[in-house]
Structures are given as C-alpha cells and as structure tokens.
N, C-alpha and C positions, 0 to 999 in steps of 0.2 A: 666052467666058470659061468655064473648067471648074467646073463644076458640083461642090463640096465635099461628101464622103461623108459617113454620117452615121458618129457611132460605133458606132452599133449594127452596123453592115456591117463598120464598121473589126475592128470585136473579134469577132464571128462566129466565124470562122474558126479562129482561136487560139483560141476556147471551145472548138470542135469538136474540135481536135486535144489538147487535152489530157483532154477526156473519154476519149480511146481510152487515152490514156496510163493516167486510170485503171483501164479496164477492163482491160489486159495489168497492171495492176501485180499485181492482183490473185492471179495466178500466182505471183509472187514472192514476195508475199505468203502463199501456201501454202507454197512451198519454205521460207520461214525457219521455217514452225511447224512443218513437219518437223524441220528442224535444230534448233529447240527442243526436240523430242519426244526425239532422240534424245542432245543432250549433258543433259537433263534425266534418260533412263532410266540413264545413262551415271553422275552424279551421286548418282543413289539407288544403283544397284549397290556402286559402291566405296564408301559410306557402310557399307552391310553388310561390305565386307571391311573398311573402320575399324574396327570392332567386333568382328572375328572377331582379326584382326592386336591390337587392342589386349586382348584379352580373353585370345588367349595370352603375348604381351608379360610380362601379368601374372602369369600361374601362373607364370612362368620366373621370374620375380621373387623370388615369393614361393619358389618349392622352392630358388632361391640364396641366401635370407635365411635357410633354415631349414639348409641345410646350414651354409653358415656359422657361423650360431650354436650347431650341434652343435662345429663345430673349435672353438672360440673357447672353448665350455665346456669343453672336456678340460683336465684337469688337468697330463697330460704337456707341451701348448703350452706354457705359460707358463713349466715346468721349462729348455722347450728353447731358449728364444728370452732366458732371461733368466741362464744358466748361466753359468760362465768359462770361456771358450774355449782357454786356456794352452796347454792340451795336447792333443794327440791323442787322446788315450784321452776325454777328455771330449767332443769334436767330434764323436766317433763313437758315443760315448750320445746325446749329443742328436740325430742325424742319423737314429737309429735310431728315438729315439721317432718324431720327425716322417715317419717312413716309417709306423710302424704304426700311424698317424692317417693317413695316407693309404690303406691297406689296407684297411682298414674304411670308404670312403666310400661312399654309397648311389649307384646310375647315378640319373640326373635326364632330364629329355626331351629334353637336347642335351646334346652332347659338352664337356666342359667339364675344366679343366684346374684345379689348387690351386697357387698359390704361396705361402710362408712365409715373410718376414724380420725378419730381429731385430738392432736397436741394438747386439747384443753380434755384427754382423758375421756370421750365417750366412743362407745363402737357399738354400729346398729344394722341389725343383716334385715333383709328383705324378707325371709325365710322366717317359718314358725319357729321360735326358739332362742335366737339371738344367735350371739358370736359365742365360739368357743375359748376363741383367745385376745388375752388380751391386746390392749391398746399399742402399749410398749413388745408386744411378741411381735404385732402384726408390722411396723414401725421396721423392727429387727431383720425381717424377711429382705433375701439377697433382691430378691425383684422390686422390692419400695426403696433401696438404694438402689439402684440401676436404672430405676426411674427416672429419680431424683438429677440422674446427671442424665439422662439422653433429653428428657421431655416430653418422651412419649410412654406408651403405652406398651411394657415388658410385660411378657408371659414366663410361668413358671408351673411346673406342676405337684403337684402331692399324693403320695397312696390316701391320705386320707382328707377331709376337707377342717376346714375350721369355723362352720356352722351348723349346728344341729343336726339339721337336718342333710348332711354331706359327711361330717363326721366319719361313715364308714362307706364312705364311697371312694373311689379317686377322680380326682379334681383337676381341672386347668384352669388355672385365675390366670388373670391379667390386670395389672395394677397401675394406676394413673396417679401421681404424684400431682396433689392439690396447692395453688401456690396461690399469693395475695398481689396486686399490682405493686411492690415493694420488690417481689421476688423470692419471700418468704414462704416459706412451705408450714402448713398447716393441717394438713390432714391428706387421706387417702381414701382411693375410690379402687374397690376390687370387684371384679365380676368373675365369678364362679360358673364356670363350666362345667359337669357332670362328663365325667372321660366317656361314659358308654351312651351318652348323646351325641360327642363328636364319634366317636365309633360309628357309628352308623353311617358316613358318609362314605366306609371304604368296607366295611367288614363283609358288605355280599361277593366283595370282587375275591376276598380271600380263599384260599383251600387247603389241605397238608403240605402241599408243595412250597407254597407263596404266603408267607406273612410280610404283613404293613402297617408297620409303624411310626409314630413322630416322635423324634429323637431330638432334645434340648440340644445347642452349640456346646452344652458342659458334659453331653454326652449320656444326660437321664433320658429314660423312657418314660415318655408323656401322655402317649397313646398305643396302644394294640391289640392287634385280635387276640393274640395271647396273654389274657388278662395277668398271668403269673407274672408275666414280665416287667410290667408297669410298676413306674419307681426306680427300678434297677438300673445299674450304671454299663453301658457297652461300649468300652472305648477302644476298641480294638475295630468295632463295626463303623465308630464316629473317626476315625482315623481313614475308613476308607470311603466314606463319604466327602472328607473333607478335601481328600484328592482328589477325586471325581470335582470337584468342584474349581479348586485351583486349577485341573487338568480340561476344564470346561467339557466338561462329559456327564453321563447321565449313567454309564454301566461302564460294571468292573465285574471282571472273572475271579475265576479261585481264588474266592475268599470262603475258606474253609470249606472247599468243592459246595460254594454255592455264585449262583451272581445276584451280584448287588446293586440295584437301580436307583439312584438317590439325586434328589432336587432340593434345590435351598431355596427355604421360605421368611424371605425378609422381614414379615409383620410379625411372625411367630420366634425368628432367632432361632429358626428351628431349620430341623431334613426331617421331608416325609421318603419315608426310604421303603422299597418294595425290596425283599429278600428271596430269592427261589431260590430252594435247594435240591440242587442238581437228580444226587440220588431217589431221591422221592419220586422229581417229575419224569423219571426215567423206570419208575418201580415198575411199572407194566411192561416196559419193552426189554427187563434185564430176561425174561423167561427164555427168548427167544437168542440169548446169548449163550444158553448152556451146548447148542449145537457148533456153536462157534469156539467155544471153551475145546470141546475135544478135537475142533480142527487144526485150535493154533497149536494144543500141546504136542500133534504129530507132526505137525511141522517145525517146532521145536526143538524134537531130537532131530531131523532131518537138519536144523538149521546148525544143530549142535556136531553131528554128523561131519555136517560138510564143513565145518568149520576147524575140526580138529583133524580131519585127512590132508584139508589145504594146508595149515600148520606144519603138518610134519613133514610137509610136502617140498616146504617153502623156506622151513629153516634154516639149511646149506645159504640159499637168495641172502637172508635177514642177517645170518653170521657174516655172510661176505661182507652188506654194507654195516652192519655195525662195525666192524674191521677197518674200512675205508671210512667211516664216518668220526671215528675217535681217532682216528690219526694223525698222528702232527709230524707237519712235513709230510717225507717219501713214506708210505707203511712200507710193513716188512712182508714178505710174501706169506698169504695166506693157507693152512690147512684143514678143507672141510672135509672130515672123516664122512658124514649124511651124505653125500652128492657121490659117492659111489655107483649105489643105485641107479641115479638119475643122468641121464649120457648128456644132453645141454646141459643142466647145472657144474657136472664135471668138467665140461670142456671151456666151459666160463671161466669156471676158478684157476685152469691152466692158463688161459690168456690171459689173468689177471695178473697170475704170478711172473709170467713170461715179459709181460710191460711191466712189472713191480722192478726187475732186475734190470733191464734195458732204464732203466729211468734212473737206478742208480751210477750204473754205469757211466750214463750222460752225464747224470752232476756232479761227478770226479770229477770228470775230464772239464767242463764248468769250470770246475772249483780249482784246479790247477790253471785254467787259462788266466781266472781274476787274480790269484797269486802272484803269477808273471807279469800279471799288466802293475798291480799295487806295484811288485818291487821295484819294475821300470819304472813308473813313475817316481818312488822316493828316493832311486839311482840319479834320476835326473835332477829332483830336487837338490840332492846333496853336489852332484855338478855343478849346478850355479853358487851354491854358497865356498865351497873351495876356490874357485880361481878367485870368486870376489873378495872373497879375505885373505887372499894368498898377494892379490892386484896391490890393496890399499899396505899388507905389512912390506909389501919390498917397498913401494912410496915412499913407508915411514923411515927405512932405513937409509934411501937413499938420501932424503933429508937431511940424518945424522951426518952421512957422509963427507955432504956439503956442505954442515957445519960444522966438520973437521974432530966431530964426535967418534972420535972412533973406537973407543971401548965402549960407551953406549952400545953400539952398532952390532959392536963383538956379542955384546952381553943382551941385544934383542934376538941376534942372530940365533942365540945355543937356546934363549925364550922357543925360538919359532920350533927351531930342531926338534924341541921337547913336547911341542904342542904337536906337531905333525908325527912324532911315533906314536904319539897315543888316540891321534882322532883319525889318522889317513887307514890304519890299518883296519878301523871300525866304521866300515862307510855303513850308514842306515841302522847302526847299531843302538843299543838302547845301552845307554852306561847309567853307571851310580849319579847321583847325586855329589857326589862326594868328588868323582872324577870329575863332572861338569863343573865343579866350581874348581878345581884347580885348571883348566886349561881356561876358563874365562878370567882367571889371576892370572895365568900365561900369559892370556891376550892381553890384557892389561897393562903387563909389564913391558907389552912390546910399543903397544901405541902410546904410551903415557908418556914416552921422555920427549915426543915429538910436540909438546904443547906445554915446555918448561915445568913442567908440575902446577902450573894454572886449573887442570883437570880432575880433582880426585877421584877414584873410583876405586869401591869394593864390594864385593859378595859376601856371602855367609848364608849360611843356611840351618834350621832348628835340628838339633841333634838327631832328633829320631825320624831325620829327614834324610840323611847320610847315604843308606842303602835303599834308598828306594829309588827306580829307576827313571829314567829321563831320556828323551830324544837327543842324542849325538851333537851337539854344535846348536841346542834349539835356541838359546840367550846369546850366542854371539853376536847375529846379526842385530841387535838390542843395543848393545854395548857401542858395536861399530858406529851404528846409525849417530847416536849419542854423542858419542868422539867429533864425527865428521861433519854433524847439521845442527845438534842441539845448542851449541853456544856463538853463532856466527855472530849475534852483538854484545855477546853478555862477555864471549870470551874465557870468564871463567867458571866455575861452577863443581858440585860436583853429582856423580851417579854412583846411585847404593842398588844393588841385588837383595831381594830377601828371598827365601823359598820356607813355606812352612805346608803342613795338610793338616787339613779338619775334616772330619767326616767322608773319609774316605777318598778325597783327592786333593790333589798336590798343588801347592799355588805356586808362581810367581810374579814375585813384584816387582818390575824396573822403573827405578824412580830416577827424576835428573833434576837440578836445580838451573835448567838453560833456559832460550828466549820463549819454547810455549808455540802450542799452534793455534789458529784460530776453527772453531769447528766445520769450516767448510773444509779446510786442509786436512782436518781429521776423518771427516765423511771421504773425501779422493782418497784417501790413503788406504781406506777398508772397503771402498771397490774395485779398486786396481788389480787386475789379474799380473801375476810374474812374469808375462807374455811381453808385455808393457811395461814401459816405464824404467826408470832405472835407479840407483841408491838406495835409498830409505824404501822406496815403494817394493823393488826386488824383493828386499831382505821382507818385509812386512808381510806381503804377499806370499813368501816360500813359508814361514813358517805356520802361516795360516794352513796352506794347505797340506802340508808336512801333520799337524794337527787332526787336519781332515784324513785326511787317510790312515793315520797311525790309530787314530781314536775315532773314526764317523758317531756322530750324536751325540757324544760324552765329552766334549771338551769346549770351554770356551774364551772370549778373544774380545778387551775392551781396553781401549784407548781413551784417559779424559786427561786435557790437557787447554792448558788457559794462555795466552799470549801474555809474556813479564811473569808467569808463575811456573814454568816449567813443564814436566810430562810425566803420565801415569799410567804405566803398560801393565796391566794384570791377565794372566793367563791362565788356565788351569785343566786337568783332564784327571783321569783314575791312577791314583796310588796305589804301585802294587809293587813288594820288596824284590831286588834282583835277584836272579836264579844264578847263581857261581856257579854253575853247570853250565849254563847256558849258551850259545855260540855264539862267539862274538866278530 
C-alpha cells in the first residue's frame, strides 16, 4: 500500500517556488518606482508651466480689458455706433471716427485685431480689409449673448477669424457687450486674438510627451500645440478637468493611460490643461523592460506551477469546507476520495465525521428531552383547566339542587358525563373543530340553566372549518370566564363563538354582550402569568401559553373590550385538516 505524503512535503515545494517569485519581483518592483519617479518629475514640471501658461493667460487678459475699456470710454464710439446711417455722408463720419480709435490703439503682447458693431448696422475692424461678417452674424455669436447677461468680457474661439485679414487663421475674440446709460445695448466691441500668438506662451514648454492646451467651459479647443486640434470638441478630457476642479485638485491619473493637469481660468471661462501621456514619457525606459518581460514570464509558469500543485493539494481542505459551509443545520458526514493520499488531510476528514455523528447523536437525545419538557408542560396546562371546569360545573349543579331543580341537575349531570368521555380521554389532544364545538354546546348546556336562561350562548363554525383541528378544551375557558364575570351588572346578555380560516389559519371569535373591561384590566389580564392569579386570569393565561407551545411564533392573542360595550377575544394560529390516523 503506498505510503500517504505528509503535507508538509506536499506544499514544500510550491513554498520554495514562490519565495523566488518574490525575490525577482523585487526587480520590478524597482522598475515601477522608477516609473513613479519619473511621471511624478514629469507632473511637478508642468505644474510649473501651469503657473507660468496661467500667470500670462492673465496679463493678456488684463492688458485686453484695459484696452477695451479705453475704446468703450471714447466718446466718438457711441457717436458712431449709434448715428443715422441714411446717407453716405454720415457713414463716412462715423467710419472715420471708428478708424481714428483705431489709430491710436496701444501694441499689447500679442497680435490682436478690434472689431466694432452697431444696431444702427455698421461693422469696422482695425485690420486691412474690414469684417467678414456681418452685423446681425456678429450680434448672433453665443459670446455677444453671454455678454449681454454677465457684463463682462466673454471669450470664444474660432478655427477661423471673421476679418480679413484672420479669415484663415484661428482666432480667440473676446467680446464686450456695448450698452447706453439707459441700459440699452447698442453695439459690440471684439478683439481678436491670433491662436498662434497666444501660442507662444506655452508651446516651448511642450514635447511628444506633453501637450497644452486651452479648453473653452463648453468643452471647444481654443488653443494648442497641436494645431489639428483646434476647434474640436473634447468632452470626455472637459469632464475630467471639471473634476479636478470640483475635486479642488490640479492632476488626474488614467485618463486614457495619460495624466491630466488642469486649472480653471476665470477671465477666459476657460482650463488651461497640460496632458502627458504616459506611454510616450516612458518610451525610452520601455527598452530596458524586455529583460524583465522574460523574468516575469518564468516566473509566471513557476507562479502557475505552484499554483496548480497547491490546488490539487488543497482540494480534499476546500471540499471539506465547502461541505460544512452549505450546510444547514448538522451536515452529514463527509467523503473525501483526494485525501487518501494526504495522512493529515485524511485524519481531518475522520475527526470531522466522528463529531458529524457525535453531534447527531446529542440532538436526539436534545430533541427527546424538549419533547418531554413541551408535553409536561401542556400536561400541566390541561391540569389546571380540568379541576377548574370540573370546580365551577359541580358549583353549577349544586345550585340546581338547592333549587330543588332536579332534573336540570339530572339532565347537566349526563351534559358533564358526555363532555368528560370525550375530552378526559384526550388530555393535550388536538380534535376537530367539529368535536370542540360540540363539547363547548355541552358546556353550555351545563352552565346555562344556572343563570335562568338570562345568558344565551352559542357556537358555530364555517363549514369547511369542521375538520380542521383545534387545541382540546382551547374556548372553554372563554365561555366559562363569560358565564362567571362578564355580566355582574348587566346580568344578562348574550355570548356568540364564531370560528372561520382565511389564508391559511383558523380564527376564533368570542364575543359577549356583558359589562366590558376598561383597558388597564385588559393590559393585567395579558400579563398575568398562570402562576398567578386566579378566574379569568388562570383560564386567559393557560390558553395563551397552551398557544405558545403548541404553535411558538405562528399564533396570536387579542383582547378589545370597552366598559357598557362588552368583549372581543379573537385568536388564531395555523389551519391544518385532522389526520384520522392520528393518536389521539
């Protein structure tokens, strides 16, 4: 017979081969913190051109607000832009002022171009040539409404310009919404920015690696070193900018295995955004990864190796707890054919099954003790309900007696007889429906002559209620209570039984027409243990718990009752039809 390995031998080996694994990972592990070091230097670098790019952004800014607001203040604009155009002669004064405000504009740090129009239909660029478009085009532009409501001075830009002399360039205007002390708008002031003059402010910082461009808030390219790009819409790149911004950060990772450096610039409505892609800035040091490529692929089968030895090593382990792990309840004893082989795993699966058996065992014998404890306890229940209704029907007779009732007496007598062959021989039994309401007519007929027929009282129950079964004597104590306490001022009255099931359990109703309780009597009543107490509370008490034991969690137990209205005992627990087999 062969001789079963231990585990220790088993797994050896696969220990051994993946310690090497860590020792070459190690290597790679230098290589990523290189690659850290350098998109990390990479990252600080163009943070500094964010700041150099945003910091002239600005003065551009500010020297086109200032010129503007010199055109804006002249007094000849508003002559020109708001004159009657009728005639010639007048077209030509005002075309003239608008020229000699052009004349006199100061140079700024890019090349920048003045457009002029006016509601009264003229448009006049600075530039050899004039406007391209017209009045109403220029009017039209999202940027001269966006003006119109901020107050300031919105940028927008265009692959192409709409002066002459810009035509086939790409452009960044900014447009100043011209208004009269009224409030009234009347014309517009644009300045024209040449894209590859603001270029210039960042395009030496760029390289393959790093492109920088200004990105409009609606997600157009304004500006870049990558001329093709300009114009185009990147909303995918404006999405991760606009995080970074909510996110109050300045760089984002993998975004399309690049990072993404991005600052929001208030004057412009714009992100000047630095892009480095990763692969690029890493192209020189990939060469130096092919030695590492053929390190990890051998320690790849190694990893693969040891990965499928341990596996099969381990299986018998994984079947036992998958075994114990889907088990409801006790499992059943386990057989792992794998663990043959293996002398601890076999000796595992023994002791598992040896406590699987030992644990059945126990909660037999468990299970037989709670048995014996339930039946003693609804032995004793049913104890207390027999002498007590056995106490109150001799009472009732000796009453007749003494008022000289004596075939009453006779005729409660042979009542009792009849009730006591059919419930003494069924102690804790479960009867029909059909038998409970005929011995709670018994009982009826016994107690009822004791109270002149002042008391009426009946059961009944819904037909396809007949055979379904019932707790032995559970509505006597109901009826008694009824009898005994429910009409001490009413005196008369009477109590109806109903039983019916819906939805799978079985109600009953005891209803009475006597004096009513108030609900603190009814709250004492429903926590009175049968230990305590005596009459009404006994009987209330046993069948509660008679309830509890017979049915735990399924069954339940409400009292509503008003003083001068009576009382309302509804019960209920699981309908389920009797077994005529069954032991009774």
């Amino acid at each position: 017979m062969k001789r079963p390995h231990t585990i220790f031998v088993k797994l050896m080996m696969p220990i051994c081969a993946i310690t090497i694994l860590l020792l070459l990972s190690a290597s790679i592990t230098v290589s990523r913190i290189y690659t850290n070091q350098t998109e990390n230097a990479a990252v600080s670098s163009n943070l500094e051109i964010l700041n150099q790019t945003d910091t002239s952004l600005t003065l551009v800014h500010d020297h086109m607000a200032r010129i503007a607001l010199d055109i804006e203040s002249t007094p000849s604009l508003v002559r020109a832009l708001m004159s009657d155009l009728d005639n010639i002669t007048e077209e030509w004064k005002a075309r003239q002022n608008l020229s000699q405000i052009f004349y006199n504009m100061p140079a700024a740090m890019v090349d920048y171009e003045v457009v002029v129009a006016g509601k009264n239909g003229i448009a006049v660029g600075s530039g050899n040539g004039g406007v391209s478009l017209s009045p109403d085009d220029l009017f039209s532009l999202p940027v001269f409404r966006n003006a119109i409501q901020s107050g300031y001075m919105e940028y927008g830009g265009r692959r192409r310009g709409f002066t002459f002399t810009t035509q086939n360039t790409p452009v960044i205007y900014g447009c100043k919404a011209l208004t009269n002390t009224r409030g009234e708008t009347f014309g517009a002031l644009i300045l024209l920015i040449q894209e590859e003059s603001l270029r210039q402010f960042y395009q030496s910082f760029s390289n393959k690696s790093t492109n920088i461009l200004l990105m409009s808030s609606e997600g157009e390219i304004l500006s870049s070193n990558i001329v093709e790009d300009i114009g185009a819409n990147n909303f995918e790149l404006l999405k991760t900018a606009k995080e970074n911004k909510e996110k109050q950060r300045e760089v984002s990772h993998n975004f399309r295995n690049s990072i993404v450096l991005s600052r929001y610039m208030v004057n412009f409505d714009a992100y000047v955004i630095s892009q480095i892609t990763s692969s690029i800035l890493l192209k020189e040091f990939w060469p130096r990864f092919h030695s590492i490529l053929v390190i990890c692929s051998a320690l790849l089968v190694l990893l693969l190796v040891s990965f499928l030895t341990m596996r099969k090593n381990l299986l018998p382990l994984r079947t036992l707890a998958d075994h114990m792990e889907g088990a409801k309840g006790i499992p059943e004893p386990v057989s792992i054919s794998q663990s043959k082989d293996v002398l601890e795993i076999q000796r595992i699966a023994d002791a598992y099954n040896r406590m699987i058996n030992s644990l059945n065992d126990y909660m037999k014998e468990i299970e037989k003790a709670h048995e014996k404890r339930r039946q003693d306890e609804l032995n004793l229940l049913q104890m207390q309900i027999n002498p007590h209704f056995l106490y109150n029907t001799l009472d009732s007779v000796k009453h007749m007696v003494e008022m000289r009732h004596s075939s009453e007496a006779c005729q409660t007598i042979d009542s009792l007889i009849f009730l006591f062959r059919s419930t003494l021989n069924k102690m804790n039994a479960k009867v029909t429906v059909s038998d409970e309401l005929m011995n709670i007519r018994n009982y009826i007929s016994i107690i009822s002559p004791r109270y002149g027929g002042l008391i009426q009282a009946d059961a009944e129950a819904m037909e396809d209620c007949l055979n379904v079964e019932i707790p032995n004597l559970i509505l006597q104590p109901f009826v008694e209570n009824a009898f005994f306490h429910a009409f001490q001022r009413t005196k008369s009255g009477s109590i109806h039984i109903f039983i019916y099931q819906n939805e799978g359990k079985l109600f009953c109703d005891i209803t009475d027409t006597g004096d009513g309780m108030p609900k603190s009597q009814v709250d004492t009543l429903l926590r009175v243990h049968s230990a305590a107490g005596s009459g009404s509370r006994i009987g209330i008490s046993n069948v509660r718990e008679r309830l509890a034991l017979l049915y735990p969690g399924e069954n339940s137990f409400e009292i509503i009752s008003e003083p001068g209205y009576g009382t309302h005992i509804m019960l209920s627990f699981p309908a389920k039809k009797k077994d005529p087999f069954s032991e009774v």
